[in-house]
mmCIF file of the N, C-alpha and C atoms, coordinates in Angstrom:
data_MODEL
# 
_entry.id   MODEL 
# 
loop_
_atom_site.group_PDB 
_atom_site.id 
_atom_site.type_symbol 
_atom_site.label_atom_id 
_atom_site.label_alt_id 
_atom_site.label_comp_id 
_atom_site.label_asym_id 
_atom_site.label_entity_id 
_atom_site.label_seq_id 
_atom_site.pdbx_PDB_ins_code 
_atom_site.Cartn_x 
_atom_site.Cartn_y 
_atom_site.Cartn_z 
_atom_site.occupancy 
_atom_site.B_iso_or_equiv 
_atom_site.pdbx_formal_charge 
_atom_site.auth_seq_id 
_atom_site.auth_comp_id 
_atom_site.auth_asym_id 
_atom_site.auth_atom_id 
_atom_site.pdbx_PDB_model_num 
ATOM 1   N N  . UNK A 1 1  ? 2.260  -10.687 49.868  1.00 0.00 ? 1  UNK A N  1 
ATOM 2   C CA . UNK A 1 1  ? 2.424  -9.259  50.072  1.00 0.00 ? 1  UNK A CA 1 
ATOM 3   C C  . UNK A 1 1  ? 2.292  -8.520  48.745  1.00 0.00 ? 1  UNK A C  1 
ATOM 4   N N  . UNK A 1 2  ? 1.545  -7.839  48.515  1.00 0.00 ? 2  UNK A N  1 
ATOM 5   C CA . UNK A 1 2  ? 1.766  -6.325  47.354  1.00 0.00 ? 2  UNK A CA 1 
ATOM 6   C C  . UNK A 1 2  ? 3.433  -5.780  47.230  1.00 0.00 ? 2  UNK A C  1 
ATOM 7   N N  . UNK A 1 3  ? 3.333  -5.321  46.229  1.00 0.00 ? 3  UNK A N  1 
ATOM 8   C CA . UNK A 1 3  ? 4.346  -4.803  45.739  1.00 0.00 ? 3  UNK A CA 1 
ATOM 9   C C  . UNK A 1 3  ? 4.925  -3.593  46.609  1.00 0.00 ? 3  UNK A C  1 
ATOM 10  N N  . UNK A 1 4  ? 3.631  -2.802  47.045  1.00 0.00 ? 4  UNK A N  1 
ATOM 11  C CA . UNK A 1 4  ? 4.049  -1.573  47.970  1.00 0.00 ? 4  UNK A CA 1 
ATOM 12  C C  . UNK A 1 4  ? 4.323  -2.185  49.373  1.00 0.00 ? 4  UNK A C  1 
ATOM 13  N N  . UNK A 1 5  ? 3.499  -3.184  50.007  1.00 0.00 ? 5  UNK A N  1 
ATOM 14  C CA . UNK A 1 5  ? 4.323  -3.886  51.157  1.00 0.00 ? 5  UNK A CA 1 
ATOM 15  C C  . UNK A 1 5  ? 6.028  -4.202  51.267  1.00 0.00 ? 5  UNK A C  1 
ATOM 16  N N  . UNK A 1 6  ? 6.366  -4.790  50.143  1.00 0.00 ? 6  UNK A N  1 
ATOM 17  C CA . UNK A 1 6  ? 7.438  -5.189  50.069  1.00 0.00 ? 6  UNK A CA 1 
ATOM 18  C C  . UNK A 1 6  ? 8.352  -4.501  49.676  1.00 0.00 ? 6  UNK A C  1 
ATOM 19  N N  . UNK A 1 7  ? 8.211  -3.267  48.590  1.00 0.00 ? 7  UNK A N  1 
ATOM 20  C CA . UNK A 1 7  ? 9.006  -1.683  48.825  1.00 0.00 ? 7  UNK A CA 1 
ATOM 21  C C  . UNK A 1 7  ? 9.149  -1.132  50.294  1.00 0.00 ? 7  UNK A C  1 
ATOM 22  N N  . UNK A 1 8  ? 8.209  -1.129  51.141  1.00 0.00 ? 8  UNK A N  1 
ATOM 23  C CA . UNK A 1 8  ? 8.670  -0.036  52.415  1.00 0.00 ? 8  UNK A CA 1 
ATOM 24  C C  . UNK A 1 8  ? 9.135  -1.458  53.000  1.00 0.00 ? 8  UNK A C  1 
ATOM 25  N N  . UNK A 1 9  ? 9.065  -2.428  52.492  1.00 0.00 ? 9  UNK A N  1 
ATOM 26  C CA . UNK A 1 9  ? 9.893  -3.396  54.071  1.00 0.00 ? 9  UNK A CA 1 
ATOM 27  C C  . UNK A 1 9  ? 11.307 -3.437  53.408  1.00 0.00 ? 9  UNK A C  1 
ATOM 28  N N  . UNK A 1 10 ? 11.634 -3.628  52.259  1.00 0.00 ? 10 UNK A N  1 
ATOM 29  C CA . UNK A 1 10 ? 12.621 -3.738  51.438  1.00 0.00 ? 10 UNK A CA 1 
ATOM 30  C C  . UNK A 1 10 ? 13.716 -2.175  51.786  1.00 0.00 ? 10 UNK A C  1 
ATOM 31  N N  . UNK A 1 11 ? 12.926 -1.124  52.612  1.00 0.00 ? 11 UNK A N  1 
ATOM 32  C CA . UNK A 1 11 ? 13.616 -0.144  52.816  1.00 0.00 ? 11 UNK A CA 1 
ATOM 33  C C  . UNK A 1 11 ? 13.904 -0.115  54.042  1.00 0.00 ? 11 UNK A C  1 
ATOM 34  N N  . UNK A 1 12 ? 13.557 -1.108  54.958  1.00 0.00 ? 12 UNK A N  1 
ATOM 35  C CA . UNK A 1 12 ? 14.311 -0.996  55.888  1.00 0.00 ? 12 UNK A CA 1 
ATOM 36  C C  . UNK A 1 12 ? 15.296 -1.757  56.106  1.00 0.00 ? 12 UNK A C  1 
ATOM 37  N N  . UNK A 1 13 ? 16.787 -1.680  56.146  1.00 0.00 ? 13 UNK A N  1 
ATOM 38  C CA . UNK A 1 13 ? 17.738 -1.977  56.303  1.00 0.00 ? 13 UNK A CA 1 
ATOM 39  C C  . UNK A 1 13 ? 18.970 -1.412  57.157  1.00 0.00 ? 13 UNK A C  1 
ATOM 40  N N  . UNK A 1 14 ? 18.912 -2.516  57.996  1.00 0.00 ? 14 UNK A N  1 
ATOM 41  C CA . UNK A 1 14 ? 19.793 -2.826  59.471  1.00 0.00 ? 14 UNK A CA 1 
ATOM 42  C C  . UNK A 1 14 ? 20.243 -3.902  59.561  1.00 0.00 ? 14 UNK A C  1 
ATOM 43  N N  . UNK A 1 15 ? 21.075 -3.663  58.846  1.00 0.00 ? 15 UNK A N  1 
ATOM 44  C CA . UNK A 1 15 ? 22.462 -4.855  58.445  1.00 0.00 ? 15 UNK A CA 1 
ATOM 45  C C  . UNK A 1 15 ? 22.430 -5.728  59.845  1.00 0.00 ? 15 UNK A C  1 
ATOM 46  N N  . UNK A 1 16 ? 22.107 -7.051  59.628  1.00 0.00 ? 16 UNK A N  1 
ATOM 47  C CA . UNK A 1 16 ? 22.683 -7.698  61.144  1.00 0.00 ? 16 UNK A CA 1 
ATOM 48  C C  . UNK A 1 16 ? 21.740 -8.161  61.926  1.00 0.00 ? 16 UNK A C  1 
ATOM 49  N N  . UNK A 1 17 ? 20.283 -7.628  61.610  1.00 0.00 ? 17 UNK A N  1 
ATOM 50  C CA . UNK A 1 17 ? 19.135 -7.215  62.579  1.00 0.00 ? 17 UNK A CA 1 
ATOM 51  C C  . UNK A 1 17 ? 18.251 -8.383  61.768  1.00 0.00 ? 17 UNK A C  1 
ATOM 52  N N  . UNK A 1 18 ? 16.989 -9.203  62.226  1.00 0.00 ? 18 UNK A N  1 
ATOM 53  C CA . UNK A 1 18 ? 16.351 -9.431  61.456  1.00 0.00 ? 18 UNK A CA 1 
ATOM 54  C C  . UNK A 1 18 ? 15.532 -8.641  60.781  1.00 0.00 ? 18 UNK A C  1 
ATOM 55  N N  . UNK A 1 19 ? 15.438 -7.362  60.987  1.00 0.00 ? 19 UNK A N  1 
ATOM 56  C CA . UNK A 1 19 ? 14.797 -6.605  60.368  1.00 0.00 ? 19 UNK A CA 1 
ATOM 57  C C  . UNK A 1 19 ? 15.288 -6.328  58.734  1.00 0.00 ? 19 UNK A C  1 
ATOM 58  N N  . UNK A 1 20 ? 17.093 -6.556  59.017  1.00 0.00 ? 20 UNK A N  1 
ATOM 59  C CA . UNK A 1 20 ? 17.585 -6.364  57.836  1.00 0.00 ? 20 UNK A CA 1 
ATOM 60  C C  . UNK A 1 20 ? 17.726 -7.509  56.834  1.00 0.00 ? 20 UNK A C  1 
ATOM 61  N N  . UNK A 1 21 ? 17.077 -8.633  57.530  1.00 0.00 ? 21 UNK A N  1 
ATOM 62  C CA . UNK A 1 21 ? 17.088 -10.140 56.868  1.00 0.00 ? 21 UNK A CA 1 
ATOM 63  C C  . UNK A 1 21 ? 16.040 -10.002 56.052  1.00 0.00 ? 21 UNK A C  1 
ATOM 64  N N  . UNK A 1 22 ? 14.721 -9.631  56.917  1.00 0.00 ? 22 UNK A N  1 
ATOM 65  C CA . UNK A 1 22 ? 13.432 -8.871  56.420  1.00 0.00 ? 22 UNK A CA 1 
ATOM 66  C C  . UNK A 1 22 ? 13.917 -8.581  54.908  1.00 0.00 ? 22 UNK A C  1 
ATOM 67  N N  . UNK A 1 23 ? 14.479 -7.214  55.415  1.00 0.00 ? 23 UNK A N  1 
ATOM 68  C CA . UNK A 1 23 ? 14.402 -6.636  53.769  1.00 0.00 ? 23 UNK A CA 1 
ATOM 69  C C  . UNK A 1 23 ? 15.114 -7.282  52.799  1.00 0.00 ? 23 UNK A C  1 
ATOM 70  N N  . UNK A 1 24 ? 16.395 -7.882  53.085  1.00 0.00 ? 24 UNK A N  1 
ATOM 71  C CA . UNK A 1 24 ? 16.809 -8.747  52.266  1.00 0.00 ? 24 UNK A CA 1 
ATOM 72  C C  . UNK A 1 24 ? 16.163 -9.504  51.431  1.00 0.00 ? 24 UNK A C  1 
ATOM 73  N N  . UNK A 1 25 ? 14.845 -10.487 52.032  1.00 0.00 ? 25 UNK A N  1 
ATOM 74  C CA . UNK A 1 25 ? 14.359 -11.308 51.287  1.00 0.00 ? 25 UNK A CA 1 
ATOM 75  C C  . UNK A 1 25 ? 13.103 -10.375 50.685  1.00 0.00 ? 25 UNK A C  1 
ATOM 76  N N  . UNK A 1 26 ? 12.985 -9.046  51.020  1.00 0.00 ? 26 UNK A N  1 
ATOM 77  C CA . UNK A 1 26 ? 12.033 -8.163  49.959  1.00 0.00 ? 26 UNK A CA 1 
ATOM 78  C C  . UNK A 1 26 ? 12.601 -8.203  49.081  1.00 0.00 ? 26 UNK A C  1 
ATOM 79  N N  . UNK A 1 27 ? 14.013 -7.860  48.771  1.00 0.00 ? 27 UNK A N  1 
ATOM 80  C CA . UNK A 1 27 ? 14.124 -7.170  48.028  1.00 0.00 ? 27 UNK A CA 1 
ATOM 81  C C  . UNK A 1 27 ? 14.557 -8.344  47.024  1.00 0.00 ? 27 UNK A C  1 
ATOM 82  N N  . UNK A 1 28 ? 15.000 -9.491  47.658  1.00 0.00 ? 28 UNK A N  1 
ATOM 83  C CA . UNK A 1 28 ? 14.653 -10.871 46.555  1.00 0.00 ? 28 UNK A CA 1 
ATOM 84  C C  . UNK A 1 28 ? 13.333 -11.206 45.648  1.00 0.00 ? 28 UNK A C  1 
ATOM 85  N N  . UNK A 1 29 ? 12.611 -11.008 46.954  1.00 0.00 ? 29 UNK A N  1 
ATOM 86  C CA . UNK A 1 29 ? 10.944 -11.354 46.128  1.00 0.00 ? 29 UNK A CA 1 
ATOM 87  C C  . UNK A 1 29 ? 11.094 -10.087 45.017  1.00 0.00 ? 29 UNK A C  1 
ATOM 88  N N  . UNK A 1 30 ? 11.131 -9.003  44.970  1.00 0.00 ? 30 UNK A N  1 
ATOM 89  C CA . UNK A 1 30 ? 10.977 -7.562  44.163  1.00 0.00 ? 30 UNK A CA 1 
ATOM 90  C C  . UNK A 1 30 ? 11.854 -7.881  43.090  1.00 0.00 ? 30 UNK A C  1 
ATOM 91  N N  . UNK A 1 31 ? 12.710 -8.480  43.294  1.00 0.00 ? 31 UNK A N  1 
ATOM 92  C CA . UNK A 1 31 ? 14.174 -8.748  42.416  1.00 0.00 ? 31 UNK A CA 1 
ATOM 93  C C  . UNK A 1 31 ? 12.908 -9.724  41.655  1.00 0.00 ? 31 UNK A C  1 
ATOM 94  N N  . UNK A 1 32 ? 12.530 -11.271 42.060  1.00 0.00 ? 32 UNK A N  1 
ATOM 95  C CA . UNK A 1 32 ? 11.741 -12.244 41.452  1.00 0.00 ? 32 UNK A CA 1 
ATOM 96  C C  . UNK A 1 32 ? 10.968 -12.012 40.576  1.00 0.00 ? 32 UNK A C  1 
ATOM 97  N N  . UNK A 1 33 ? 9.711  -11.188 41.250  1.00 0.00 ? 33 UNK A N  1 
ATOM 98  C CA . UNK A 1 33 ? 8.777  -10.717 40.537  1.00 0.00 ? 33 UNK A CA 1 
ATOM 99  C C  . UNK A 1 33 ? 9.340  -9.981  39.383  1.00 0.00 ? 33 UNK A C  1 
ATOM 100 N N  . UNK A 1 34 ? 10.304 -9.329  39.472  1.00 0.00 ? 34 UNK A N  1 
ATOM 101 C CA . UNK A 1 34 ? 10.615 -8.292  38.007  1.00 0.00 ? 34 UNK A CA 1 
ATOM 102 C C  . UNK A 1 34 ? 11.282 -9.162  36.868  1.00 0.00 ? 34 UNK A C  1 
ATOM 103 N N  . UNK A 1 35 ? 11.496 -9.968  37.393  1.00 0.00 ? 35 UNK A N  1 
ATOM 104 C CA . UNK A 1 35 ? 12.319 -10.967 36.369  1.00 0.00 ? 35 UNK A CA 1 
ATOM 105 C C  . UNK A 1 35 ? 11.355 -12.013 35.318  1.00 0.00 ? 35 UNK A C  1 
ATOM 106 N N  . UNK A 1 36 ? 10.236 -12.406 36.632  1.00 0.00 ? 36 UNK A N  1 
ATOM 107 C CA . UNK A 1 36 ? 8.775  -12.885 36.106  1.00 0.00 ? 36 UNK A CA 1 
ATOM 108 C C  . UNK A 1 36 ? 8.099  -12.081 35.585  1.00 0.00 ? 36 UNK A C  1 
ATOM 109 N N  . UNK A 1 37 ? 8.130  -11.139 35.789  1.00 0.00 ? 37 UNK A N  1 
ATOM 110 C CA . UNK A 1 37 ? 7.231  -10.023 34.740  1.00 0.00 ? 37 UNK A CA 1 
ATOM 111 C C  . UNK A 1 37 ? 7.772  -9.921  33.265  1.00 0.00 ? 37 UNK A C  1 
ATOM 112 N N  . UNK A 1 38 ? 9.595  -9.283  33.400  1.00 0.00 ? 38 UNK A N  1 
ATOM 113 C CA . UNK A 1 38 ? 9.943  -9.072  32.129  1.00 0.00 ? 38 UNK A CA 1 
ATOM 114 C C  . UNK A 1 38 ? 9.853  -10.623 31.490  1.00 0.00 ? 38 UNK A C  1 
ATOM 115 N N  . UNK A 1 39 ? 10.115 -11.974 32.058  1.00 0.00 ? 39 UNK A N  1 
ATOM 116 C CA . UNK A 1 39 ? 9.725  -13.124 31.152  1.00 0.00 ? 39 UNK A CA 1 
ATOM 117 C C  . UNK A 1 39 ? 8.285  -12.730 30.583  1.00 0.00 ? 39 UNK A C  1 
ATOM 118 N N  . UNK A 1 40 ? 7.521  -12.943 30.741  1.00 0.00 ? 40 UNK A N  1 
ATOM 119 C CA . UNK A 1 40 ? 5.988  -12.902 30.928  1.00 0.00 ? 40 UNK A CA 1 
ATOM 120 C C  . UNK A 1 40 ? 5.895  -11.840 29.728  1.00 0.00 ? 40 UNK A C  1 
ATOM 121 N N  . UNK A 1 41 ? 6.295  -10.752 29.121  1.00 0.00 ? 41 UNK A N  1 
ATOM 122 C CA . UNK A 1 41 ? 6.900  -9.373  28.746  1.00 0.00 ? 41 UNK A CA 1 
ATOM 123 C C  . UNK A 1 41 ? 7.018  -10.053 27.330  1.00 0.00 ? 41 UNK A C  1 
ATOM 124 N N  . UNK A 1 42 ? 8.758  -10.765 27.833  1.00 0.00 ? 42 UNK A N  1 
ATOM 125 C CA . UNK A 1 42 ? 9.221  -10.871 26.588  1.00 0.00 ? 42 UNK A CA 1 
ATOM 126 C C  . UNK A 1 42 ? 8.226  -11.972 25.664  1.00 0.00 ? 42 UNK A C  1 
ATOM 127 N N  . UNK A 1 43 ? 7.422  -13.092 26.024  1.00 0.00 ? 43 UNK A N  1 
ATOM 128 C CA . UNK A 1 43 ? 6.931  -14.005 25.193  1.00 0.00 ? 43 UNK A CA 1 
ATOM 129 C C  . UNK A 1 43 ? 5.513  -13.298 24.734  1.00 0.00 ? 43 UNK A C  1 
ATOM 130 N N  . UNK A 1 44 ? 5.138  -12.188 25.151  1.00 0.00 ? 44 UNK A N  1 
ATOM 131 C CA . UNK A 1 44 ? 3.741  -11.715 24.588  1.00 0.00 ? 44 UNK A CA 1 
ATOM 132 C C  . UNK A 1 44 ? 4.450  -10.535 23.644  1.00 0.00 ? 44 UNK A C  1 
ATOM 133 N N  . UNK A 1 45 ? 5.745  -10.223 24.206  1.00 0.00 ? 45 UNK A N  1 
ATOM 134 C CA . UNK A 1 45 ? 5.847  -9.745  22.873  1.00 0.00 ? 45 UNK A CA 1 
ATOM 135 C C  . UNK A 1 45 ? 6.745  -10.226 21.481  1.00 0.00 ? 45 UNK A C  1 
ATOM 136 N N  . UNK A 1 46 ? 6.620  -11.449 21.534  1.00 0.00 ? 46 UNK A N  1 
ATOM 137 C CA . UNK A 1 46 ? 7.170  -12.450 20.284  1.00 0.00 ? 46 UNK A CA 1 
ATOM 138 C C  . UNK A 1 46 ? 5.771  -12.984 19.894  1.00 0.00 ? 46 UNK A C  1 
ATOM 139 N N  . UNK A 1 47 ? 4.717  -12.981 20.664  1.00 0.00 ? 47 UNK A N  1 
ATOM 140 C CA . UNK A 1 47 ? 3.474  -13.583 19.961  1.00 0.00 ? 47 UNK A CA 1 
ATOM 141 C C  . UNK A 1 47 ? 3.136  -12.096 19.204  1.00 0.00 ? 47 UNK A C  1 
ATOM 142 N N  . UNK A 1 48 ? 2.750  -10.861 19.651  1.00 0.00 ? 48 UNK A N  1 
ATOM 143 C CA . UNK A 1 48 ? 2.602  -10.193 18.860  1.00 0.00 ? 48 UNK A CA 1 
ATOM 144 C C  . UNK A 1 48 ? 3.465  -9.418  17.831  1.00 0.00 ? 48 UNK A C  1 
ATOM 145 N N  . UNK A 1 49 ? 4.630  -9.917  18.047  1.00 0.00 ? 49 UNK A N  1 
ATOM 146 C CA . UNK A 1 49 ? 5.753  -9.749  16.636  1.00 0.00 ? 49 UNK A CA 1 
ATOM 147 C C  . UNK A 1 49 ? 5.590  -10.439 15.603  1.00 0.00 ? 49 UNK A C  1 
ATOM 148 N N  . UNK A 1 50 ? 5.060  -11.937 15.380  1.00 0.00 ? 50 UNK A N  1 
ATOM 149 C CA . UNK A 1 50 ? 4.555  -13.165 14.797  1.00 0.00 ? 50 UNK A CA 1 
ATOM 150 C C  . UNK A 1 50 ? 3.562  -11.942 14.159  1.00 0.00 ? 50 UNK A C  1 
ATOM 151 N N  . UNK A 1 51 ? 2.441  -11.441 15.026  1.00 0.00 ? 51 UNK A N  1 
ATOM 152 C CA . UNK A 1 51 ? 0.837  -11.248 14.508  1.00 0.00 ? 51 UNK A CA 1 
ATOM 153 C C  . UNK A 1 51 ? 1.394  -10.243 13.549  1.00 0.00 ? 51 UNK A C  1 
ATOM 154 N N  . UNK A 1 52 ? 1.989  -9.327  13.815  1.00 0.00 ? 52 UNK A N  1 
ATOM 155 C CA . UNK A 1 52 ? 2.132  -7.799  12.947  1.00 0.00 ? 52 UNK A CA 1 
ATOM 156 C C  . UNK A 1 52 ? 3.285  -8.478  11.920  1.00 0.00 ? 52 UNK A C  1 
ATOM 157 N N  . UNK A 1 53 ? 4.269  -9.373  11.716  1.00 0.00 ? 53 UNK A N  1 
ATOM 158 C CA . UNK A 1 53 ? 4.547  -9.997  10.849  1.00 0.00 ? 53 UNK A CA 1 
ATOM 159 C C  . UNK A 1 53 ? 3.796  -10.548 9.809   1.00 0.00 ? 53 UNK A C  1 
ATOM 160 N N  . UNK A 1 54 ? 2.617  -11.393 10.174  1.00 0.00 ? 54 UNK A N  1 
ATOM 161 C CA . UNK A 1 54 ? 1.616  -11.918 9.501   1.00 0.00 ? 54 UNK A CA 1 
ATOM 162 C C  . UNK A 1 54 ? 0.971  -10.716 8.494   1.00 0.00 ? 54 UNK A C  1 
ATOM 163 N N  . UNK A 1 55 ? 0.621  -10.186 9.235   1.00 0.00 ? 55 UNK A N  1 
ATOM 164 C CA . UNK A 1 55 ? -0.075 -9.075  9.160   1.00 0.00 ? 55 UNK A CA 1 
ATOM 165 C C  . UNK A 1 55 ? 0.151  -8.188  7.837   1.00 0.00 ? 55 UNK A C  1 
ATOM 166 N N  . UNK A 1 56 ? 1.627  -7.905  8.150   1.00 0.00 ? 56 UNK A N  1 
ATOM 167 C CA . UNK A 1 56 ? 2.389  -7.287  7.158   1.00 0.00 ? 56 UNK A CA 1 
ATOM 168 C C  . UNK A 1 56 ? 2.573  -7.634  5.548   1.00 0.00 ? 56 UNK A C  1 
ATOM 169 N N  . UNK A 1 57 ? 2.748  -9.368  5.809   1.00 0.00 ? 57 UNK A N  1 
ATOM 170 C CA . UNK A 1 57 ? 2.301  -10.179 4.386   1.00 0.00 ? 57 UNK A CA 1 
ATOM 171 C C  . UNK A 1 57 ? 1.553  -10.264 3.794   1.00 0.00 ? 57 UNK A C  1 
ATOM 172 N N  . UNK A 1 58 ? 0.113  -10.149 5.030   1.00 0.00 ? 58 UNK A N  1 
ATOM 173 C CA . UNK A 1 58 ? -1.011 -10.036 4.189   1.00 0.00 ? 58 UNK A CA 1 
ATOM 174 C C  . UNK A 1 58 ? -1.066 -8.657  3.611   1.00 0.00 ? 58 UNK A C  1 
ATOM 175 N N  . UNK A 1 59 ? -0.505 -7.679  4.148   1.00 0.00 ? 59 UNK A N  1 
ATOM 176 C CA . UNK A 1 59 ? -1.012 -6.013  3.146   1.00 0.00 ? 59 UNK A CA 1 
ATOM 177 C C  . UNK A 1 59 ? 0.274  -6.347  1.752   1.00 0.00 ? 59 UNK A C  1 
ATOM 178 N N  . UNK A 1 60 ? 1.239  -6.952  2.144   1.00 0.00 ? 60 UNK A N  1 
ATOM 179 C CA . UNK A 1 60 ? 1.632  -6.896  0.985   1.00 0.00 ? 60 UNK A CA 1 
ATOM 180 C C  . UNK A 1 60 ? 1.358  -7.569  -0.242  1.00 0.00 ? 60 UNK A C  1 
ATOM 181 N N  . UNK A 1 61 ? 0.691  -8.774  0.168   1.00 0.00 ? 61 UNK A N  1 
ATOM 182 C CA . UNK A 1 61 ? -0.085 -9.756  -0.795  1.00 0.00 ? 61 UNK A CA 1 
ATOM 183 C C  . UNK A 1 61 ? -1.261 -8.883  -1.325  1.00 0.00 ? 61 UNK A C  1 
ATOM 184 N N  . UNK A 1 62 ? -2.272 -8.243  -0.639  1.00 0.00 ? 62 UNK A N  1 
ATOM 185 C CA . UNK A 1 62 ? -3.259 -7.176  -1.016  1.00 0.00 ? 62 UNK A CA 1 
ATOM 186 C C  . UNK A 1 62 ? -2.901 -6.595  -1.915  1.00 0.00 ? 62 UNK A C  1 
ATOM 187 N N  . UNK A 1 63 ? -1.216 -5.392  -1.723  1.00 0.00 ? 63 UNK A N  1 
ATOM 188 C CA . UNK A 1 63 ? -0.866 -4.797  -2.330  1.00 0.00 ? 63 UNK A CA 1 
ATOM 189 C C  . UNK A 1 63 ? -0.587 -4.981  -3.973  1.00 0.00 ? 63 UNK A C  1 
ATOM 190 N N  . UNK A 1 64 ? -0.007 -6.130  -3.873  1.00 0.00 ? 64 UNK A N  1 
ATOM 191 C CA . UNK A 1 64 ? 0.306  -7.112  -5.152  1.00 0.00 ? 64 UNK A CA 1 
ATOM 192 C C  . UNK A 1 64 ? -1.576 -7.042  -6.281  1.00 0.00 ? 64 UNK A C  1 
ATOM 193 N N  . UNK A 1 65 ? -1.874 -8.064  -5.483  1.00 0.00 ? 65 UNK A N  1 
ATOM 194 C CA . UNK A 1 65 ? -3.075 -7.944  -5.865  1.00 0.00 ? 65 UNK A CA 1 
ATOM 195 C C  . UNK A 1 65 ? -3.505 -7.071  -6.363  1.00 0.00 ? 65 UNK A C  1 
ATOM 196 N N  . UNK A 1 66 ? -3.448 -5.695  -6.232  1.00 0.00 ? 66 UNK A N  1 
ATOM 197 C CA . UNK A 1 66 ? -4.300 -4.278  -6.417  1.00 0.00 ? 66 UNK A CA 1 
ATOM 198 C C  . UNK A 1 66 ? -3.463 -3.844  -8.034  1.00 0.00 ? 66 UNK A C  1 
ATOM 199 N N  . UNK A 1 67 ? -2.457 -4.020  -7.578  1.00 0.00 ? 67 UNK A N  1 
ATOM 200 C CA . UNK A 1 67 ? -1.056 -3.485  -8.862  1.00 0.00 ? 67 UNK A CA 1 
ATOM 201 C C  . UNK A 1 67 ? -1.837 -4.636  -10.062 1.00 0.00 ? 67 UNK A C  1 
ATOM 202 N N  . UNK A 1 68 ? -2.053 -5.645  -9.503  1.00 0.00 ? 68 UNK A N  1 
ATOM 203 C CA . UNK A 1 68 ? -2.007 -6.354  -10.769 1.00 0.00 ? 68 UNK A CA 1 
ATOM 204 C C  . UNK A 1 68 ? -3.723 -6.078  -11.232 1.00 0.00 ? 68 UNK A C  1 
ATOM 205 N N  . UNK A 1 69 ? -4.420 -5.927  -10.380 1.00 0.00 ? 69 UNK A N  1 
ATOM 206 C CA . UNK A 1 69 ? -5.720 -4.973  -10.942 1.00 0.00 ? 69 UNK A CA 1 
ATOM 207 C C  . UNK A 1 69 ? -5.397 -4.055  -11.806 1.00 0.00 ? 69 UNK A C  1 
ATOM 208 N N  . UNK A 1 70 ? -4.767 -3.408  -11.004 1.00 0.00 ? 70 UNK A N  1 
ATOM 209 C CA . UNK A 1 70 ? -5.101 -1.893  -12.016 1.00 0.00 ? 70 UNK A CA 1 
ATOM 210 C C  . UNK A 1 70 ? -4.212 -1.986  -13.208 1.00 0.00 ? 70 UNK A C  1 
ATOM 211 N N  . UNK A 1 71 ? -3.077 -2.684  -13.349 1.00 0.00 ? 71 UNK A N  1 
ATOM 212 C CA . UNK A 1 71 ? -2.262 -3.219  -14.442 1.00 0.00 ? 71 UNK A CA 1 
ATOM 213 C C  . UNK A 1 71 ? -3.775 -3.722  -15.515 1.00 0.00 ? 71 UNK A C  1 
ATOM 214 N N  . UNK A 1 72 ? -4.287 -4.403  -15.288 1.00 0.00 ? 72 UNK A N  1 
ATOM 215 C CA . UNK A 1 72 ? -4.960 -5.140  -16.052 1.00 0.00 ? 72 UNK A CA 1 
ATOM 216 C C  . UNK A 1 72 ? -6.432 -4.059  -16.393 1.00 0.00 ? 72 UNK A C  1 
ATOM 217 N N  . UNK A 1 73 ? -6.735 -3.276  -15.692 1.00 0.00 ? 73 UNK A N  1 
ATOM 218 C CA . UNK A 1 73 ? -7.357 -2.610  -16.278 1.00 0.00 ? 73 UNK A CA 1 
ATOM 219 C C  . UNK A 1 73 ? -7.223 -1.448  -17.200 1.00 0.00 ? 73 UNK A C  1 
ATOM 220 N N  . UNK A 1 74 ? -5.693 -0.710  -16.734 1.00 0.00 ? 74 UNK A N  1 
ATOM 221 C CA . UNK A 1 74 ? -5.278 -0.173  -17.517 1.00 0.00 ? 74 UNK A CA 1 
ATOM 222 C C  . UNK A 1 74 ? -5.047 -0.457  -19.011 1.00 0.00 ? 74 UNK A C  1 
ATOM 223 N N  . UNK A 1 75 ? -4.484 -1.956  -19.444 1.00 0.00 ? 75 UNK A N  1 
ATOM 224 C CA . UNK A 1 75 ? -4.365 -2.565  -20.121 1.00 0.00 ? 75 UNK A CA 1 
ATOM 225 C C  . UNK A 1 75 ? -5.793 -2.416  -21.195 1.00 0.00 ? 75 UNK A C  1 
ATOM 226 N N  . UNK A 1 76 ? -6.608 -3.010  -20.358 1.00 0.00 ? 76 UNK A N  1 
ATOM 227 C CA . UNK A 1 76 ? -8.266 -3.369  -21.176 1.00 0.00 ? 76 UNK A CA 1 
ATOM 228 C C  . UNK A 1 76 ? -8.311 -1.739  -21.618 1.00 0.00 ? 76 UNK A C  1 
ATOM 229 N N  . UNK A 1 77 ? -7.854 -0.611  -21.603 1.00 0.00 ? 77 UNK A N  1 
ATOM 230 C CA . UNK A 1 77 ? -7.998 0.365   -22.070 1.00 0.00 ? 77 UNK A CA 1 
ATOM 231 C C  . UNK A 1 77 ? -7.713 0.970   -23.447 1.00 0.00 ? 77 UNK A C  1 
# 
């Protein structure tokens, strides 16, 4: 089922009824899926926390680099 299937079945609720068993187990699957999503969520965003970490070392290694350029040319002056 889609997500919007399982919202309007998930809204019907009649305690007692299988209809209300119905939504019960929508609103499990809806409950599931969101839990699998935010997993899914959280590990792509620790891979790209890693990348912009990396990332960050390298501009600061650049940075280094540049200082000690222009140190040294200043110098030859």
């Amino acid at each position: 089922m889609t997500v919007d299937q399982l919202v309007e079945l998930a809204g019907e609720t009649v305690i007692g009824t299988p209809s209300g068993l119905k939504s019960q187990k929508a609103q499990a699957e809806i409950n599931r899926r969101l839990i699998e999503a935010l997993n899914d969520s959280k590990e792509s965003t620790k891979e790209y926390s890693k990348r912009l970490e990396f990332l960050t070392w390298v501009l600061v290694g650049l940075t280094i680099i540049l200082v000690i350029i222009g140190a040294l040319t200043l110098i030859r002056m």
